[in-house]
DRENDO-1510 file (C-alpha; in Angstrom, 1 decimal, always signed):
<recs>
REC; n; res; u; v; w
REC; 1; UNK; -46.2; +68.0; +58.6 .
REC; 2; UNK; -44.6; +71.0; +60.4 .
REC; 3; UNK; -45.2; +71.3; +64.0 .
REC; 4; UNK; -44.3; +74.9; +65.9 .
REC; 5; UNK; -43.6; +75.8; +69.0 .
REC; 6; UNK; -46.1; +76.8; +71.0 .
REC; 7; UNK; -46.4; +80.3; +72.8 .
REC; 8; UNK; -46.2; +80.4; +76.6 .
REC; 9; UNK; -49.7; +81.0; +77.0 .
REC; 10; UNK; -50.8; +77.4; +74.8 .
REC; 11; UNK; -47.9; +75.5; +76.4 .
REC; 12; UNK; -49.7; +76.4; +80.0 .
REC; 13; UNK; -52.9; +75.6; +78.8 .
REC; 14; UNK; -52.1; +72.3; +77.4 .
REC; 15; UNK; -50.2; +71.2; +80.3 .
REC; 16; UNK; -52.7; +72.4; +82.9 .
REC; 17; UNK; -53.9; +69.6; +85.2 .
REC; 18; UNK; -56.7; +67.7; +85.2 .
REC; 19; UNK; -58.8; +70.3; +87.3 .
REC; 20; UNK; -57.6; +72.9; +84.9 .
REC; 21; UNK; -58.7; +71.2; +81.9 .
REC; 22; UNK; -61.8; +69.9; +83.5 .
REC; 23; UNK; -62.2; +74.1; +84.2 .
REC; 24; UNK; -61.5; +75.7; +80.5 .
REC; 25; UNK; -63.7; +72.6; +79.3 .
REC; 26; UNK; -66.5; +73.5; +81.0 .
REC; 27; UNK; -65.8; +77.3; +80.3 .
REC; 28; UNK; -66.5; +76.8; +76.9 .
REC; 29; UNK; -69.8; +74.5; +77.5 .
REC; 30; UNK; -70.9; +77.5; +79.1 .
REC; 31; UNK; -70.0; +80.3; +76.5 .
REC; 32; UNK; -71.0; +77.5; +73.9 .
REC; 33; UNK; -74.4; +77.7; +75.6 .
REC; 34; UNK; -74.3; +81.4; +76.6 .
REC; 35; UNK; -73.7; +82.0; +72.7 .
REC; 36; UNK; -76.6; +79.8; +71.6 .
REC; 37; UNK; -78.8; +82.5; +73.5 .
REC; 38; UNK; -77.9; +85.5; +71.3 .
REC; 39; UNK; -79.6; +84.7; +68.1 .
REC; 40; UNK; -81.5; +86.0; +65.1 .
REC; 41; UNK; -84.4; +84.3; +63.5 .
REC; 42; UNK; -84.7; +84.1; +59.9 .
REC; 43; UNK; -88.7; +84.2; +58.8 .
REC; 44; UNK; -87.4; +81.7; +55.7 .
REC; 45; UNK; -85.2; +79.3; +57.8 .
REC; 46; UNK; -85.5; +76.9; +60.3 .
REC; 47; UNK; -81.7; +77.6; +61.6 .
REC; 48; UNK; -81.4; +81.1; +63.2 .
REC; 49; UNK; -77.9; +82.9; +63.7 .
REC; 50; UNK; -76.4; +82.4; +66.7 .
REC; 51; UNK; -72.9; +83.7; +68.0 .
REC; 52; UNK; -72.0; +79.7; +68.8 .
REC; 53; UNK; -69.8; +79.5; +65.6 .
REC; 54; UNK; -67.3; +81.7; +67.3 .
REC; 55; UNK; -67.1; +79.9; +70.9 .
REC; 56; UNK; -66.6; +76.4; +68.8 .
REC; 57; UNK; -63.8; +77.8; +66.7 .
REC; 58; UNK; -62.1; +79.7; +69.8 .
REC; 59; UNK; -62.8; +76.1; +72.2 .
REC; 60; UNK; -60.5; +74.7; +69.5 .
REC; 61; UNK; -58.0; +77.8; +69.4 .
REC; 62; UNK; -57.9; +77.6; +73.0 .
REC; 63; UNK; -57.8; +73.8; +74.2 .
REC; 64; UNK; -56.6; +72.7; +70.6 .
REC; 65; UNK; -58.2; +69.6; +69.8 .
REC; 66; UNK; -59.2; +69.0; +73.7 .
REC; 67; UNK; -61.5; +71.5; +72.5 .
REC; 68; UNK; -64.1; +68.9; +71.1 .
REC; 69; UNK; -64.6; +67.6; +74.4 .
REC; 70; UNK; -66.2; +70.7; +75.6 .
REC; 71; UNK; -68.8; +70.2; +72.1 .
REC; 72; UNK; -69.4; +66.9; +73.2 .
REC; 73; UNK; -70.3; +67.8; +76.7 .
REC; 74; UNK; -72.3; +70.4; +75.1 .
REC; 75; UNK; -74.5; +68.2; +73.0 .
REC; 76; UNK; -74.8; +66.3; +75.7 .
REC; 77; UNK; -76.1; +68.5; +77.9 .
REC; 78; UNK; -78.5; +69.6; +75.4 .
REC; 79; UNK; -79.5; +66.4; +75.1 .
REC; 80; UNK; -80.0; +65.6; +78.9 .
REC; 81; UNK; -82.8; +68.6; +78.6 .
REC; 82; UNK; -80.9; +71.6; +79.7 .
REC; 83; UNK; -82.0; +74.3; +77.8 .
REC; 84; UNK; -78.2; +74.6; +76.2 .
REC; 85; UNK; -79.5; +74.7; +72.8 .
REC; 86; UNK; -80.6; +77.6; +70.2 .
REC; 87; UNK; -84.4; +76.5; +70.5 .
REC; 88; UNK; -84.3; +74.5; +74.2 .
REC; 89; UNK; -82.8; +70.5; +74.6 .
REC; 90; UNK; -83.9; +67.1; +75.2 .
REC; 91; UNK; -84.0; +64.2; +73.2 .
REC; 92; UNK; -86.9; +65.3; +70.9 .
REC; 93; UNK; -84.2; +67.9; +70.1 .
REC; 94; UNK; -82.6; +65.2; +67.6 .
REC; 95; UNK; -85.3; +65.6; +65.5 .
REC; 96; UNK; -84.7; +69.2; +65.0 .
REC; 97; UNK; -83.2; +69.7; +61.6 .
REC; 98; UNK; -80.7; +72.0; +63.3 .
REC; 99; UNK; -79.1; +69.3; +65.1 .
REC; 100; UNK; -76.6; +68.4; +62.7 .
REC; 101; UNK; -75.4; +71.5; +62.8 .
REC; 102; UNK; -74.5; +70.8; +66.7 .
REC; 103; UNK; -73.2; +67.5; +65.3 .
REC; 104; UNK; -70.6; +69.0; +63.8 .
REC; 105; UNK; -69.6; +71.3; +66.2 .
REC; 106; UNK; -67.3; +68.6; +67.5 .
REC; 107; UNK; -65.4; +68.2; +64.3 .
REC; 108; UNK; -65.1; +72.2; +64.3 .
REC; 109; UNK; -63.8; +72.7; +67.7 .
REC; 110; UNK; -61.2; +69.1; +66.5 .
REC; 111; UNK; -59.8; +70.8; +63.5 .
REC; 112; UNK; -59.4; +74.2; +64.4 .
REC; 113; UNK; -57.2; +73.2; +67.4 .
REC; 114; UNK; -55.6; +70.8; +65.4 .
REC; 115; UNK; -54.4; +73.7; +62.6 .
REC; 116; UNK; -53.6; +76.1; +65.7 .
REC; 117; UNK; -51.7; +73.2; +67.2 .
REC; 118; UNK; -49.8; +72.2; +64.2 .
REC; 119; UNK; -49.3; +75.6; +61.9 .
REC; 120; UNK; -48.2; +78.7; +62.6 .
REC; 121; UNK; -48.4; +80.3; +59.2 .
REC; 122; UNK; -51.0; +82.5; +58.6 .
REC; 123; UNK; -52.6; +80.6; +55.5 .
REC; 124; UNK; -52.5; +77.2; +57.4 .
REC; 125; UNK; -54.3; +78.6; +60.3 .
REC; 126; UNK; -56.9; +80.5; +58.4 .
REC; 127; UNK; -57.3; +77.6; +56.3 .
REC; 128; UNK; -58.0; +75.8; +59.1 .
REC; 129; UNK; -60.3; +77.5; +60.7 .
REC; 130; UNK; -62.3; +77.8; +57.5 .
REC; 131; UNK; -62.4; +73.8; +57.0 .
REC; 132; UNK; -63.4; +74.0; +60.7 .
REC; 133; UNK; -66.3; +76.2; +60.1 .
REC; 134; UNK; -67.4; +73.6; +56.8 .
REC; 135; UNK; -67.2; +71.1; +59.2 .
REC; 136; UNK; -70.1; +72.7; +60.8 .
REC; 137; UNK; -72.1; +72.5; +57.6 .
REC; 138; UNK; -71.6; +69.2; +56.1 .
REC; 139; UNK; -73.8; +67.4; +58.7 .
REC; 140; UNK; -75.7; +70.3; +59.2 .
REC; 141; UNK; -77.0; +70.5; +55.8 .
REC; 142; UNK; -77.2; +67.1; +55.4 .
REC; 143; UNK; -79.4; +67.1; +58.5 .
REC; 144; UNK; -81.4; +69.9; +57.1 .
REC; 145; UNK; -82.3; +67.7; +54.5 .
REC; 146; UNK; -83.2; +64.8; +56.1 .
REC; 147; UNK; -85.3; +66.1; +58.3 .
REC; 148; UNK; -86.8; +68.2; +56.2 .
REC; 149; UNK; -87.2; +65.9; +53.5 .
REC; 150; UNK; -89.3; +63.2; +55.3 .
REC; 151; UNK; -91.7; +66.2; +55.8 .
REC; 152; UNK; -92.1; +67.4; +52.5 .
REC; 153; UNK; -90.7; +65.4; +49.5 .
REC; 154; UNK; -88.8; +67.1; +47.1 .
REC; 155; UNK; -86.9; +69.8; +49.0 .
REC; 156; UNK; -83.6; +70.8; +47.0 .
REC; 157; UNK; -80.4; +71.0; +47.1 .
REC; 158; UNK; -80.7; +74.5; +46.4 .
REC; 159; UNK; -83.5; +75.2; +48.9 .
REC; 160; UNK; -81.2; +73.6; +51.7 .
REC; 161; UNK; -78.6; +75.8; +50.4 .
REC; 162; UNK; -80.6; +79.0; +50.8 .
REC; 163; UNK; -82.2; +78.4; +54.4 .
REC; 164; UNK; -78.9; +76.8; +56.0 .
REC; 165; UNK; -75.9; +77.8; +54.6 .
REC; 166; UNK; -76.2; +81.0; +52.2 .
REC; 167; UNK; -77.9; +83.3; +54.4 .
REC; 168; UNK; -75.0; +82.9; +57.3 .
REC; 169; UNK; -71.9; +83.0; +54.8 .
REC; 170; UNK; -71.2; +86.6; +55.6 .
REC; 171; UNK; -71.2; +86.3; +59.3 .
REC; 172; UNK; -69.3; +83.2; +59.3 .
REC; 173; UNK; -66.9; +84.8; +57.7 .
REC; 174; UNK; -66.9; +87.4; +60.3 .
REC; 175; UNK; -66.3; +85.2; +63.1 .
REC; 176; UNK; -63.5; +83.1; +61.4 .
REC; 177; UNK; -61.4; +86.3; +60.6 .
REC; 178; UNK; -62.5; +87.2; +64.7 .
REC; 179; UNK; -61.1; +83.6; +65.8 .
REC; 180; UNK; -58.0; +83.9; +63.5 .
REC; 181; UNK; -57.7; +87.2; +65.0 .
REC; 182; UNK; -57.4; +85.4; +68.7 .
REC; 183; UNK; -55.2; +82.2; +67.3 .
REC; 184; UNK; -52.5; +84.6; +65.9 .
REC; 185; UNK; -52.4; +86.4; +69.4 .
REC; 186; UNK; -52.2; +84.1; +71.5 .
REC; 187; UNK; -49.4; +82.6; +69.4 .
REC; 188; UNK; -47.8; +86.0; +69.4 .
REC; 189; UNK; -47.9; +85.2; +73.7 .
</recs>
């Protein structure tokens, strides 16, 4: 595995004190949050389009894999009752069949700091923000389905397809080439 040097500005941030961790941590609970507020609803879907893809991916760019700490204190949060979430929080909210999707926002924020950790070629990082965003999806969809299924038997593969993952393909696209945009510069630092 090839390990890189780090830029000035990662080297700071991962060597930051405990206040200073406890700081960007909670920085990106709050734009995690903050993000979950700016969102579309689809008339066909259950899961609406939020901008918290791109604060997940850029809590990993940023704290590296420290980053899934903030997601964690995130779904917590959430699930405390504060109103974190796309559609509010509490503990009914893990019957929502967009919680998986929060679910994996911890793996996310885990692998895309550990590519931007560990790589510093441009295919390894994009590569790894791209598994990072799939990692959003896999218990997302899977929670789709579950949920969804107990409902109403005989939901598809191809019907979970269409309401949670197809319909959000181009903009998740968007925001990995935005989050790649802000690993390769603050590598460049």
């Amino acid at each position: 595995m090839e390990t890189i040097a780090l830029s000035k500005i990662e080297k700071k941030i991962l060597h930051l004190g405990i206040l200073g961790k406890v700081v960007f941590t909670l920085m990106f609970v709050l734009l995690t949050a903050l993000s979950s507020k700016v969102k579309i609803f689809l008339p066909f879907s259950p899961v609406p389009i939020t901008m918290q893809t791109f604060s997940v991916l850029l809590s990993g760019v940023v704290l590296k894999e420290f980053g899934a700490i903030s997601q964690v204190l995130y779904l917590l949060l959430g699930l405390s009752g504060m109103d974190v979430f796309a559609k509010g929080g509490g503990l009914s909210y893990i019957a929502s069949p967009t919680f998986g999707y929060i679910i994996g926002f911890i793996f996310a924020s885990y692998i895309a700091g550990y590519f931007t950790r560990h790589f510093s070629d441009v295919k390894r990082i994009l590569l790894g923000l791209i598994l990072a965003d799939l990692a959003i999806y896999v218990p997302g969809l899977i929670y789709l389905y579950i949920v969804l299924y107990i409902g109403h038997k005989g939901i598809t593969l191809p019907y979970i397809l269409s309401i949670g993952f197809l319909p959000f393909v181009v903009g998740d696209v968007i925001k990995v080439i935005a989050a790649f945009g802000f690993a390769k510069g603050i590598k460049r630092v």
